[in-house]
LODREN-573901 format. One record per atom (N, C-alpha, C): x negated, y, z negated; residue in three letters. Coordinates in steps of 0.1 Angstrom, whole numbers, plus 5000, padded with zeros to 4 digits. Example, Ala and Ser with C-alpha at 12.3 -4.5 7.8 and 13.67 -1.06 7.14 Angstrom:
2
486849434922Ala/487749554922Ala/486849674922Ala/487249784929Ser/486349894929Ser/487150004921Ser/
END
This chain:
376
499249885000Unk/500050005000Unk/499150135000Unk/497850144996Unk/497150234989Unk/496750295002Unk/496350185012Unk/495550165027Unk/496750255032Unk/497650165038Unk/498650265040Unk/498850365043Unk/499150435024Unk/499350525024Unk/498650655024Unk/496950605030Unk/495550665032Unk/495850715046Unk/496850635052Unk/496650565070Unk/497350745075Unk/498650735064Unk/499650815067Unk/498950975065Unk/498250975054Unk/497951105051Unk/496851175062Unk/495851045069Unk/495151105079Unk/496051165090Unk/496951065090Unk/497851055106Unk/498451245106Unk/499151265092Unk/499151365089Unk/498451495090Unk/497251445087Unk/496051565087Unk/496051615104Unk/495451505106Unk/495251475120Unk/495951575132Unk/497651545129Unk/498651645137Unk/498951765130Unk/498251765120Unk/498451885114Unk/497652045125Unk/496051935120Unk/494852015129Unk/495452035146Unk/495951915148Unk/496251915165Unk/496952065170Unk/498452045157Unk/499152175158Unk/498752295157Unk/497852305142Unk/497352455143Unk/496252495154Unk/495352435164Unk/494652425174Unk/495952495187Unk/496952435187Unk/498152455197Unk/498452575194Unk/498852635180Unk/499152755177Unk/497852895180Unk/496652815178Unk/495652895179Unk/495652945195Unk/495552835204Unk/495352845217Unk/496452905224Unk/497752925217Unk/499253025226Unk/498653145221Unk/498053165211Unk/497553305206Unk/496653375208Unk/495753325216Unk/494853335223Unk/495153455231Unk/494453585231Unk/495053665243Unk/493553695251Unk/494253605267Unk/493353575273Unk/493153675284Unk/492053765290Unk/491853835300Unk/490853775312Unk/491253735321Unk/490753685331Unk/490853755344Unk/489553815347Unk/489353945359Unk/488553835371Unk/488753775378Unk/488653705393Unk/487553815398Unk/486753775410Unk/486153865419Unk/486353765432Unk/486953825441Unk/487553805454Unk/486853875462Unk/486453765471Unk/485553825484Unk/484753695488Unk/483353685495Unk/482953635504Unk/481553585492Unk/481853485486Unk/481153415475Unk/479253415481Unk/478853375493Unk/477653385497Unk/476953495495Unk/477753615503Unk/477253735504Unk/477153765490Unk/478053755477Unk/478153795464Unk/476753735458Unk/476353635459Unk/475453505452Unk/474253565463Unk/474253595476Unk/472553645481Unk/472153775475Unk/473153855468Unk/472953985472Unk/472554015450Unk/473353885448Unk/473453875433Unk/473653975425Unk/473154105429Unk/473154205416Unk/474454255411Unk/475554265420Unk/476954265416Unk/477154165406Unk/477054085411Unk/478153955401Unk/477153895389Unk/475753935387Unk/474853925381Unk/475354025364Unk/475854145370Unk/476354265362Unk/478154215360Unk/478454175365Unk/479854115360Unk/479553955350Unk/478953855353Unk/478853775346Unk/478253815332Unk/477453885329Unk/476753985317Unk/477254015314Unk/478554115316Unk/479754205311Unk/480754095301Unk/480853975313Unk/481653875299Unk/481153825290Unk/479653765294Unk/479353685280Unk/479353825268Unk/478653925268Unk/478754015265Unk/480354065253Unk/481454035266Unk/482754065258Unk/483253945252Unk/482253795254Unk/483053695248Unk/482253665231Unk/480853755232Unk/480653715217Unk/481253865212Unk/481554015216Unk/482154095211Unk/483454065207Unk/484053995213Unk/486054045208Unk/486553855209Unk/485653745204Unk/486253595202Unk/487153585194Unk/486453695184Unk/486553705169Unk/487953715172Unk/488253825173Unk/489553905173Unk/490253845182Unk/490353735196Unk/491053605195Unk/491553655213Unk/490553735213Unk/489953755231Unk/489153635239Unk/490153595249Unk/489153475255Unk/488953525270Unk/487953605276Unk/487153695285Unk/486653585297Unk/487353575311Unk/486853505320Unk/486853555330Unk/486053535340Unk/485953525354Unk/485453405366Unk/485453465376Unk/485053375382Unk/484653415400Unk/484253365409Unk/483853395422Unk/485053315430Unk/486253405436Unk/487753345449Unk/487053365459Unk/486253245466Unk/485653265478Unk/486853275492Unk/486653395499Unk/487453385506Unk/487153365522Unk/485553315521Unk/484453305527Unk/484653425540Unk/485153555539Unk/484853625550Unk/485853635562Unk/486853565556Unk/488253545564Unk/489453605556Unk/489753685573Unk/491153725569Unk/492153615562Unk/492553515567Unk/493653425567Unk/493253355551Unk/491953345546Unk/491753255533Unk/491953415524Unk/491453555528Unk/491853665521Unk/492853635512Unk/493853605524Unk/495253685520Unk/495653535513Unk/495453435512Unk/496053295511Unk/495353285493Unk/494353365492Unk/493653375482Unk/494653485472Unk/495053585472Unk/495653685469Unk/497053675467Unk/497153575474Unk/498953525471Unk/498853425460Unk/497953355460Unk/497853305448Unk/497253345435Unk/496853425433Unk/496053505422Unk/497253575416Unk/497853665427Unk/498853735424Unk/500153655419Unk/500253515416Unk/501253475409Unk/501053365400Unk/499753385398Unk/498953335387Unk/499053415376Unk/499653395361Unk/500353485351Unk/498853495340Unk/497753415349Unk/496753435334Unk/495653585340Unk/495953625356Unk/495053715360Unk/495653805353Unk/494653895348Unk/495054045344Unk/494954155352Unk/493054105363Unk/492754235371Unk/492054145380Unk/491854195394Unk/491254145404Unk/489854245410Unk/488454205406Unk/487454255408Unk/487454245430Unk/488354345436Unk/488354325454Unk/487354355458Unk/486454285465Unk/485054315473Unk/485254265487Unk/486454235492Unk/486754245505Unk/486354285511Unk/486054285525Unk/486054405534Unk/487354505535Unk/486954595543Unk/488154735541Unk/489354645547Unk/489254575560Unk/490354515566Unk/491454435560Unk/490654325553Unk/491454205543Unk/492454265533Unk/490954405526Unk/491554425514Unk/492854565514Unk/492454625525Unk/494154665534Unk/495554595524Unk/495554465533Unk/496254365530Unk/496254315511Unk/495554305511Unk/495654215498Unk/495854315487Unk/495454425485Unk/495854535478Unk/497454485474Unk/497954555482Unk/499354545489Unk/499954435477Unk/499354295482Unk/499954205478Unk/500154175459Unk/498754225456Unk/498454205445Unk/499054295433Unk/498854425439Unk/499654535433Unk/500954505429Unk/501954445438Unk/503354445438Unk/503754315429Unk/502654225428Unk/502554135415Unk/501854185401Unk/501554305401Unk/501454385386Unk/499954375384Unk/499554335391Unk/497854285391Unk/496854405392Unk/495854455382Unk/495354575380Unk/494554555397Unk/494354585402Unk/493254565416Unk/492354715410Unk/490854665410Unk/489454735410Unk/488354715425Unk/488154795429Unk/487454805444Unk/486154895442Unk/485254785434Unk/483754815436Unk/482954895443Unk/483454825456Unk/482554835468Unk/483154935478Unk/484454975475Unk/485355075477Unk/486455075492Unk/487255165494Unk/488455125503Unk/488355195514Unk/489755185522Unk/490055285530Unk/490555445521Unk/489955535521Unk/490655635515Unk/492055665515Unk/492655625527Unk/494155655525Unk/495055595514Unk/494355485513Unk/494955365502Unk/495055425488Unk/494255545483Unk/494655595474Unk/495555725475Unk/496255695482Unk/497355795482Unk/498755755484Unk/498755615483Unk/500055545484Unk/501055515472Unk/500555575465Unk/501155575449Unk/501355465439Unk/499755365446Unk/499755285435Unk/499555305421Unk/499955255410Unk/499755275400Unk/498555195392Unk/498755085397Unk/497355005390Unk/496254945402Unk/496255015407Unk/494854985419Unk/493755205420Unk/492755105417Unk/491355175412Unk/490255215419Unk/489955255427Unk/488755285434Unk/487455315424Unk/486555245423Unk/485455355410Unk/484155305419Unk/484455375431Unk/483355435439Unk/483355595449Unk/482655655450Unk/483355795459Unk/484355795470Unk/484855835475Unk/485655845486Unk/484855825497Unk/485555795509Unk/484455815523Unk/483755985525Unk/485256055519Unk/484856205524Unk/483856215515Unk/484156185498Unk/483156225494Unk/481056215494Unk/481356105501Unk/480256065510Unk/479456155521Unk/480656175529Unk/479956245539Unk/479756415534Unk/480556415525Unk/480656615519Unk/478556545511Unk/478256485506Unk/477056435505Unk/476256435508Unk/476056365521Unk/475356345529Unk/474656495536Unk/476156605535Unk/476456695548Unk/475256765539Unk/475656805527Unk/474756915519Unk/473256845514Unk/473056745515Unk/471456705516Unk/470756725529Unk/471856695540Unk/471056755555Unk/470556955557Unk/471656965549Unk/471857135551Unk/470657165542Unk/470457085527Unk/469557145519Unk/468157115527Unk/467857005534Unk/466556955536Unk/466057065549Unk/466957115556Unk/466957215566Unk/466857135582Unk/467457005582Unk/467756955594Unk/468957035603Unk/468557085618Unk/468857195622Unk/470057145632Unk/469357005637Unk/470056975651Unk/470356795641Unk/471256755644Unk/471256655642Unk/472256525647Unk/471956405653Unk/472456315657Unk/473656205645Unk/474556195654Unk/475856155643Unk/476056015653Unk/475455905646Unk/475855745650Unk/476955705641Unk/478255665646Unk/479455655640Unk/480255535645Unk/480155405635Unk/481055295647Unk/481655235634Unk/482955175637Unk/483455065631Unk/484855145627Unk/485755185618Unk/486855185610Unk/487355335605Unk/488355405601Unk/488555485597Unk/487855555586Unk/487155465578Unk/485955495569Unk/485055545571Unk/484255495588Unk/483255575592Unk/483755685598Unk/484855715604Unk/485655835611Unk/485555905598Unk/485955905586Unk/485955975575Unk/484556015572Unk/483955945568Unk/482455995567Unk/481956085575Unk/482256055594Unk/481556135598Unk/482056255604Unk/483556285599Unk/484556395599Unk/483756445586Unk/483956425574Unk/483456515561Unk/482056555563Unk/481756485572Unk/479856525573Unk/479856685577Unk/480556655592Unk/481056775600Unk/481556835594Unk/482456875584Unk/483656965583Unk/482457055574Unk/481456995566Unk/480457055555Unk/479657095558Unk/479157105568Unk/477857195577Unk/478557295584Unk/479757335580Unk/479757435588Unk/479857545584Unk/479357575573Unk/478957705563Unk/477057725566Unk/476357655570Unk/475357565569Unk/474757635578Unk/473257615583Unk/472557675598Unk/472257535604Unk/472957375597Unk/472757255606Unk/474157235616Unk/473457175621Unk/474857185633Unk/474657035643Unk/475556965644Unk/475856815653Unk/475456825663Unk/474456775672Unk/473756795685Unk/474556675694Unk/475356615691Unk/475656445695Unk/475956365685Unk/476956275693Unk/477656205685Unk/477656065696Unk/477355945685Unk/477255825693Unk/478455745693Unk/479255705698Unk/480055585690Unk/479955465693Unk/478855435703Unk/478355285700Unk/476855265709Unk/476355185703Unk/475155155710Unk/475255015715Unk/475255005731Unk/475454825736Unk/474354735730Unk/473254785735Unk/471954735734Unk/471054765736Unk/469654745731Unk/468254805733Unk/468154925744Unk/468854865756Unk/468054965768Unk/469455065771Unk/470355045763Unk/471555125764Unk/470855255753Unk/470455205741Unk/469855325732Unk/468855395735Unk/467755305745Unk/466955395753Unk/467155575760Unk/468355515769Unk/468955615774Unk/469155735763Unk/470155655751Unk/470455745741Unk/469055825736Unk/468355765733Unk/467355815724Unk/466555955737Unk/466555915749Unk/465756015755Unk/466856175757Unk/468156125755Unk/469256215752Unk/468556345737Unk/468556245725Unk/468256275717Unk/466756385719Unk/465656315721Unk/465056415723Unk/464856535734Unk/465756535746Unk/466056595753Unk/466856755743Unk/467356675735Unk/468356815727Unk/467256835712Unk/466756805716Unk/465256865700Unk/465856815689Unk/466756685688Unk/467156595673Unk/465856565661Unk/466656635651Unk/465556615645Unk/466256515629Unk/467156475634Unk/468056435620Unk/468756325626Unk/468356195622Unk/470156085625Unk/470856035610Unk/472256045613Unk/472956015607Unk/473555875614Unk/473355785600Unk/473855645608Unk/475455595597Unk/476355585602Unk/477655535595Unk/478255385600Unk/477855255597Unk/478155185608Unk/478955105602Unk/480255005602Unk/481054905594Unk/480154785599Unk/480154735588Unk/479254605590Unk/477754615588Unk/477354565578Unk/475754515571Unk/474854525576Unk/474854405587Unk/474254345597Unk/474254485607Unk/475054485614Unk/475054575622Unk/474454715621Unk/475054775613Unk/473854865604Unk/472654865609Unk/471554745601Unk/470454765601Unk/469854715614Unk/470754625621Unk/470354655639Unk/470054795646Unk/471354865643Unk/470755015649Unk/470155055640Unk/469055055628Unk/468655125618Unk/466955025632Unk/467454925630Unk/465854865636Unk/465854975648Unk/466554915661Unk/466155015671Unk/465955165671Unk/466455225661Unk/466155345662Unk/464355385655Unk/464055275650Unk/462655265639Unk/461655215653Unk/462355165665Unk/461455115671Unk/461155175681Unk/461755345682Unk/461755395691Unk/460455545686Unk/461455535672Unk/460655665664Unk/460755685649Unk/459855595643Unk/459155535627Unk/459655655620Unk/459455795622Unk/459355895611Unk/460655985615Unk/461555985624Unk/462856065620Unk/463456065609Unk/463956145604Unk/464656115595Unk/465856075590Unk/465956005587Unk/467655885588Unk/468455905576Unk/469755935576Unk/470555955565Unk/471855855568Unk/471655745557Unk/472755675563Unk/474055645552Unk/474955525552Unk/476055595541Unk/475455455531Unk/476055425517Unk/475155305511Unk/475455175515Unk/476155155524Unk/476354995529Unk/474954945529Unk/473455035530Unk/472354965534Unk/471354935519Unk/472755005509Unk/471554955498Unk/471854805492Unk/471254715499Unk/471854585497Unk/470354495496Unk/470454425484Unk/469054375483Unk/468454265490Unk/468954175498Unk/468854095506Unk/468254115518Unk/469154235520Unk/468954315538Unk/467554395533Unk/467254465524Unk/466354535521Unk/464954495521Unk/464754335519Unk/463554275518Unk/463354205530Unk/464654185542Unk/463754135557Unk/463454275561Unk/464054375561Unk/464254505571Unk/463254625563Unk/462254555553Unk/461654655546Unk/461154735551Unk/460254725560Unk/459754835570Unk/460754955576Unk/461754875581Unk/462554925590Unk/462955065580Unk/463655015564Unk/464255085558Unk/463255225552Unk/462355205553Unk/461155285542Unk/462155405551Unk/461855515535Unk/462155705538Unk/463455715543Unk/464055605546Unk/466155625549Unk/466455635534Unk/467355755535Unk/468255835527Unk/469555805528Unk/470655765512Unk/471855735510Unk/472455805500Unk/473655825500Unk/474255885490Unk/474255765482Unk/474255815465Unk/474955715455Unk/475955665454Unk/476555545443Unk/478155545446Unk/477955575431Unk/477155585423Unk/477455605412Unk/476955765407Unk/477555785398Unk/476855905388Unk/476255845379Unk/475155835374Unk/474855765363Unk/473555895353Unk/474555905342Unk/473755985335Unk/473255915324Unk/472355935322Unk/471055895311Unk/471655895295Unk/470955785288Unk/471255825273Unk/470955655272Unk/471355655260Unk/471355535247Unk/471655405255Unk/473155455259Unk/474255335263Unk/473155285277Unk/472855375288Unk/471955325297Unk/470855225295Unk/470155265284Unk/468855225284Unk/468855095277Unk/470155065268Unk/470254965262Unk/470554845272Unk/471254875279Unk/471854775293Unk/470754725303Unk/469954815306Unk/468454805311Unk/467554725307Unk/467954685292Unk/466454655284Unk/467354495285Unk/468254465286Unk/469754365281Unk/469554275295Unk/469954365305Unk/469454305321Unk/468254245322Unk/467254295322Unk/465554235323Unk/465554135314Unk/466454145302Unk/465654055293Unk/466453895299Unk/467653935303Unk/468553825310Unk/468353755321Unk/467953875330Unk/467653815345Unk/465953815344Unk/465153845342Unk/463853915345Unk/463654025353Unk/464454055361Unk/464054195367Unk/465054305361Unk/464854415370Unk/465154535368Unk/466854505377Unk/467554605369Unk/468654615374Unk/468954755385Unk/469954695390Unk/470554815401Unk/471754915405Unk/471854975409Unk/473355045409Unk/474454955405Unk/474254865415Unk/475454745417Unk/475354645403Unk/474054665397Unk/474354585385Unk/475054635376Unk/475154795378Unk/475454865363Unk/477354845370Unk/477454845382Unk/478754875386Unk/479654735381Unk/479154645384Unk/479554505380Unk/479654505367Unk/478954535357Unk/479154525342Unk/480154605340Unk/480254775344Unk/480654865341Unk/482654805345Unk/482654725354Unk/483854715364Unk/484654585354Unk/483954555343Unk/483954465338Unk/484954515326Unk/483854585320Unk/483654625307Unk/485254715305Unk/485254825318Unk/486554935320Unk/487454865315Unk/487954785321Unk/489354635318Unk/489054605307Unk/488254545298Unk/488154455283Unk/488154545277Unk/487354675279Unk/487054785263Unk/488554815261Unk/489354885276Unk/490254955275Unk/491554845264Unk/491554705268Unk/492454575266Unk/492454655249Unk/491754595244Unk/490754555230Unk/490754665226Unk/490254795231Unk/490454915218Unk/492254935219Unk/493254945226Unk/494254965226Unk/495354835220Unk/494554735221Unk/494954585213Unk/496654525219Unk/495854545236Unk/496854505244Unk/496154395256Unk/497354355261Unk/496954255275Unk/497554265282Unk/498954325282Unk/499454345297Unk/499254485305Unk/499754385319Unk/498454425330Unk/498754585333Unk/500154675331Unk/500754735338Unk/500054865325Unk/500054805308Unk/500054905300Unk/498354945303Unk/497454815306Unk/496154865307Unk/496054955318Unk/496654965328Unk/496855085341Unk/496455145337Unk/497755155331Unk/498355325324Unk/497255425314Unk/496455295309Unk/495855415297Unk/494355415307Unk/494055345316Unk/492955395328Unk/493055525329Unk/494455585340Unk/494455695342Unk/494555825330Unk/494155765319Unk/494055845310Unk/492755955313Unk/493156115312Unk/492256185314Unk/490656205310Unk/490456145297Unk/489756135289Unk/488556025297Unk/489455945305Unk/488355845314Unk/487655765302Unk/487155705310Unk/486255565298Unk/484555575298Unk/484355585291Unk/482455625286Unk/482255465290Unk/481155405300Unk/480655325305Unk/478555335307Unk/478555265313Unk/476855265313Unk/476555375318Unk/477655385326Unk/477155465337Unk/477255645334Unk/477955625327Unk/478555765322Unk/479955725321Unk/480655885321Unk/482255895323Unk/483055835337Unk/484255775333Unk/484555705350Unk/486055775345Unk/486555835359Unk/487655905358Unk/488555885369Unk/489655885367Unk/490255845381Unk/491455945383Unk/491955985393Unk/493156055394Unk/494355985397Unk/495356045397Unk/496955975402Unk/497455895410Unk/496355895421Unk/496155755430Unk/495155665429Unk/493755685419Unk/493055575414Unk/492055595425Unk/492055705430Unk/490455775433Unk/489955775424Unk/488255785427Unk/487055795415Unk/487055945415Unk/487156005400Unk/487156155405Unk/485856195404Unk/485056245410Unk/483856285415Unk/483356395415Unk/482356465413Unk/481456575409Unk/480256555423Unk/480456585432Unk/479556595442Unk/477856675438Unk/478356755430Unk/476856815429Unk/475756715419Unk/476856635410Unk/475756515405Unk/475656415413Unk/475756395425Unk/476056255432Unk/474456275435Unk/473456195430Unk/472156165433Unk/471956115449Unk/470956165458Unk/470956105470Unk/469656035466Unk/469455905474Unk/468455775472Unk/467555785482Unk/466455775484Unk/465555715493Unk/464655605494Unk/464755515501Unk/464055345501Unk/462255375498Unk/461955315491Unk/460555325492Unk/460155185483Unk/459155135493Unk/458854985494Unk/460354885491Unk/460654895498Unk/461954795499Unk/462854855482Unk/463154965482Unk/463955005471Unk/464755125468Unk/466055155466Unk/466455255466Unk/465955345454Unk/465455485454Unk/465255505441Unk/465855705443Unk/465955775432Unk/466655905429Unk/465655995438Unk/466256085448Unk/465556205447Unk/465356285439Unk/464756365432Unk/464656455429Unk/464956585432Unk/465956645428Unk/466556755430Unk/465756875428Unk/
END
């Protein structure tokens, strides 16, 4: 009987623990931010998702305690429209997403915005959008990188300051680059620089030929390169390096990409980019710095700070407000007060533009395969 009734009391224990484990795990309030996009390019280029995986371990020994369970993960959508969207229909009716880290291309993520949004899903765009997209009165979709315009308003006043007089405008791909190299133009014209030519595509080598003797025919002493697509980019960034090593090149940051930067190192040396970040100096910076190296071994980069930072926005905001749903975290984003990050203040306005200070926007120039600050 004794055995028994030994048998019963474990049996007891036993479901007891089972249940309070059950109770623990419904109570659990769990934040799970996805990064959606093209898993290879993310994993070659690593510094993005390098700064997002750091961001969670990060927020999973800060806020466990307090009964935060902090995940992500890489939705390969390998670079296709059709797996984009097939990907985003499912995220979007997945009740444990909170926010979707979009690294799409501008095309896909067109689309998937859309989808995601209308399923209550915070959408964050790193690597940044079509500008229009923030004027469509989403409420929980984020841009926390500059505008296109704000790019080329950028670019326009580093060509004006450096005193480039005449200068060539290579412009191909999407309404983004039409944006860039509309605000380039609209900003020089207070200025003594002024557009000598405008490209909109180069076929091939002996097609740029032509171009290029165009160019120095009109005394160019400045190219501006805006191109959709990576690859393509640093094709015409080659040919134009193969024609003439020391022009001066001002291109938009699709080229600050570390992968591309170490075959094309030559190519890239002395090209000039606007930043996407503001990043002002202090405590919080240097500690993140010292946090990265010791993690990864190297030095970190824009995109690392943006990845952590893109992280952190979503969990601090969750956690100091001692919420989880997806629509109230929006809401206290566009809070004017913005959120103090590595990077500095991140601020957004009514459509979830990054609100931006153009005169702090640091312009970069490659030296030995690296973007690094001009000096103002």
């Amino acid at each position: 009987m004794r055995k028994f009734i030994a048998v019963l009391i474990i049996f007891a224990f036993t479901l007891g623990m089972t249940g309070c484990r059950g109770v623990m795990e419904d109570n659990k309030k769990t934040i799970y931010i996805p990064v959606l996009g093209d898993a290879s390019w993310l994993r070659n280029d690593g510094s993005f998702y390098n700064g997002v995986q750091l961001a969670v371990q990060d927020c999973v020994k800060e806020y466990s305690s307090l009964g935060y369970d902090v995940k992500t993960s890489i939705i390969d959508d390998k670079a296709s429209y059709d797996n984009g969207v097939a990907d985003a229909i499912r995220l979007g009716n997945d009740s444990k997403v909170t926010a979707v880290l979009n690294v799409q291309n501008f095309d896909v993520s067109k689309t998937t915005i859309d989808i995601l949004s209308s399923k209550n899903k915070i959408v964050l765009l790193p690597y940044g959008c079509y500008d229009e997209l923030c004027t469509k009165g989403y409420k929980n979709v984020f841009c926390n990188v500059p505008s296109s315009a704000d790019l080329g308003k950028a670019m326009a006043l580093y060509a004006a300051r450096m005193g480039y007089s005449r200068i060539a405008v290579y412009h191909n791909g999407t309404s983004a680059q039409e944006n860039i190299a509309t605000a380039f133009e609209l900003n020089l014209k207070s200025t003594k620089s002024k557009i000598i030519d405008y490209v909109p595509n180069i076929a091939s080598q002996n097609d740029f030929d032509s171009i290029y003797d165009r160019w120095n025919a009109l005394s160019c002493d400045a190219v501006v390169i805006t191109q959709y697509g990576l690859e393509r980019a640093y094709q015409v960034l080659e040919m134009i390096r193969q024609k003439n090593s020391k022009i001066p090149i001002i291109g938009e940051p699709i080229f600050d990409r570390a992968n591309y930067l170490s075959t094309y190192k030559k190519d890239a040396e002395n090209i000039v980019i606007p930043s996407t970040l503001i990043i002002q100096p202090g405590n919080k910076l240097n500690e993140f710095l010292d946090h990265y190296r010791q993690k990864y071994g190297k030095e970190a980069d824009i995109w690392s700070i943006q990845g952590y930072d893109s992280i952190r926005l979503i969990v601090d905001t969750a956690v100091k407000n001692k919420i989880v749903n997806n629509e109230e975290i929006a809401k206290i984003m566009h809070d004017e007060k913005g959120y103090v990050g590595v990077q500095g203040t991140i601020k957004f306005d009514a459509g979830g533009a990054l609100k931006t200070d153009i005169k702090k926007l640091n312009m970069l120039i490659c030296k030995n395969g690296n973007f690094v600050n001009i000096k103002k």
